[in-house]
C-alpha positions, 0 to 999 in steps of 0.5 A: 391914938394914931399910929405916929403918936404909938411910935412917938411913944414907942420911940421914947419908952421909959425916958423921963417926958419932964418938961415938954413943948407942943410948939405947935399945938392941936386938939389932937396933939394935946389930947395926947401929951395931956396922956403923958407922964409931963412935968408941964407941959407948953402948948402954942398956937398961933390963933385964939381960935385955936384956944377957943377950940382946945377948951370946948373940946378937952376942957379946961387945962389942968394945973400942970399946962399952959396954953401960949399964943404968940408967933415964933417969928418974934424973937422975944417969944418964949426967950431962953425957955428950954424944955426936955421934949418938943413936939413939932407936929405938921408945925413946919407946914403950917407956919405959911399961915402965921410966919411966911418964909420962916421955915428955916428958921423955926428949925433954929428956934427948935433947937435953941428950946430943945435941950432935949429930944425934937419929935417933928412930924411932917408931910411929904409934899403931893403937889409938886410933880404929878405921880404916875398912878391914878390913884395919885394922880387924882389926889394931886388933882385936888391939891392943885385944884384946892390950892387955885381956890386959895389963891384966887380967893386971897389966901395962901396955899398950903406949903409942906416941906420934904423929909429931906429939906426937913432933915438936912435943915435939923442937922444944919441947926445942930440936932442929930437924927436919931430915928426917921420913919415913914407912915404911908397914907390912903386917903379916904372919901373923908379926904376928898370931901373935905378938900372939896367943900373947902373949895365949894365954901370958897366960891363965893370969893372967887371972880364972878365969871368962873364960878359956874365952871369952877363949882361943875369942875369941883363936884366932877372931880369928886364924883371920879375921886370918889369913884376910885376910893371905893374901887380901891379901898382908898386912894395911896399916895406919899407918906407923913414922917416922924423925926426924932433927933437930939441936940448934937 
């Protein structure tokens, strides 16, 4: 279990769990609320490969879950359902892929199904402003270089959002913060190897005159982010943050 879901737990203690929503759900997340004391338990996605992928990997779900696909965007999704727990985790910076420009407003839905206890889990953003050490600055480089590679193949960029847009949003919809902390992160090869196959995967999308040089740029970054890691013992940069908050 990850460090925020122990503190997710921590957090919540000896609190009935009762009804709980993943209203973005994940192999990972879903793994470990089918740990907790639920009465049931809602997962949603947005994708049938999503449930495709839950199944081959935790099984089939057991008598006190359901799986739900639809789009927080409709209105008439999940209406006048409310649950005890919800989990938003990495929700908010994912929503670009199902519901552009909803961000705002899947806060409001949050609080209209959390009667409750909100536990949002976030990343703060690394490719806004370029940060002064190597180490940051290199994962910045991928993030940029990632993001060129889904735009020039057609596909949307990643988009995640601050703690303090996250925050003053919950508290706008009506919740009040009950605990913030920040996890930070060091980003291992792993990292750097995904992000990068994600954009040598993409290459065969981008214009034809820019492959050469884009592919000998990607394996350059990654021989020096590689390089780096090792030296360092991984690459510090941001943090993820976890939210918890009631209905105020």
């Amino acid at each position: 279990m990850s460090a925020i879901f122990d503190h997710i737990a921590a957090l919540h203690g000896k609190r009935n769990w009762g009804s709980v929503l993943d209203a973005g759900t994940g192999i990972n997340s879903l793994r470990w609320l089918r740990g907790r004391k639920a009465d049931s338990l809602t997962a949603v996605t947005g994708a049938e490969l999503m449930v495709r992928r839950i199944e081959e990997a935790l099984g089939p779900s057991p008598a006190n879950e359901r799986i739900v696909t639809g789009n927080w965007a409709d209105p008439d999704f999940l209406r006048n359902e409310t649950f005890d727990v919800v989990l938003a985790d990495y929700l908010i910076g994912a929503m670009d892929g199902f519901a552009p420009y909803f961000q705002d407003e899947m806060i409001e839905r949050l609080r209209l199904a959390c009667a409750g206890r909100l536990y949002l889990v976030g990343l703060e953003p690394y490719v806004l402003d370029k940060p002064a050490s190597a180490e940051g600055e290199i994962v910045f480089r991928i993030g940029r270089l990632r993001d060129t590679f889904l735009l020039l193949s057609g596909q949307k960029t990643y988009r995640e959002f601050p703690l303090t847009w996250v925050t003053r949003h919950l508290e706008r919809a009506g919740f009040k913060t009950i605990d913030i902390r920040k996890f930070p992160i060091r980003y291992r090869a792993r990292f750097v190897n995904a992000q990068l196959d994600m954009c040598i995967n993409r290459l065969h999308l981008v214009p034809d005159d820019l492959r050469t040089a884009l592919a000998d740029h990607v394996e350059e970054l990654r021989r020096q982010a590689l390089r780096l890691e090792a030296k360092n013992e991984g690459l510090r940069l941001g943090f993820d943050y976890v939210v918890a908050a009631e209905p105020a």
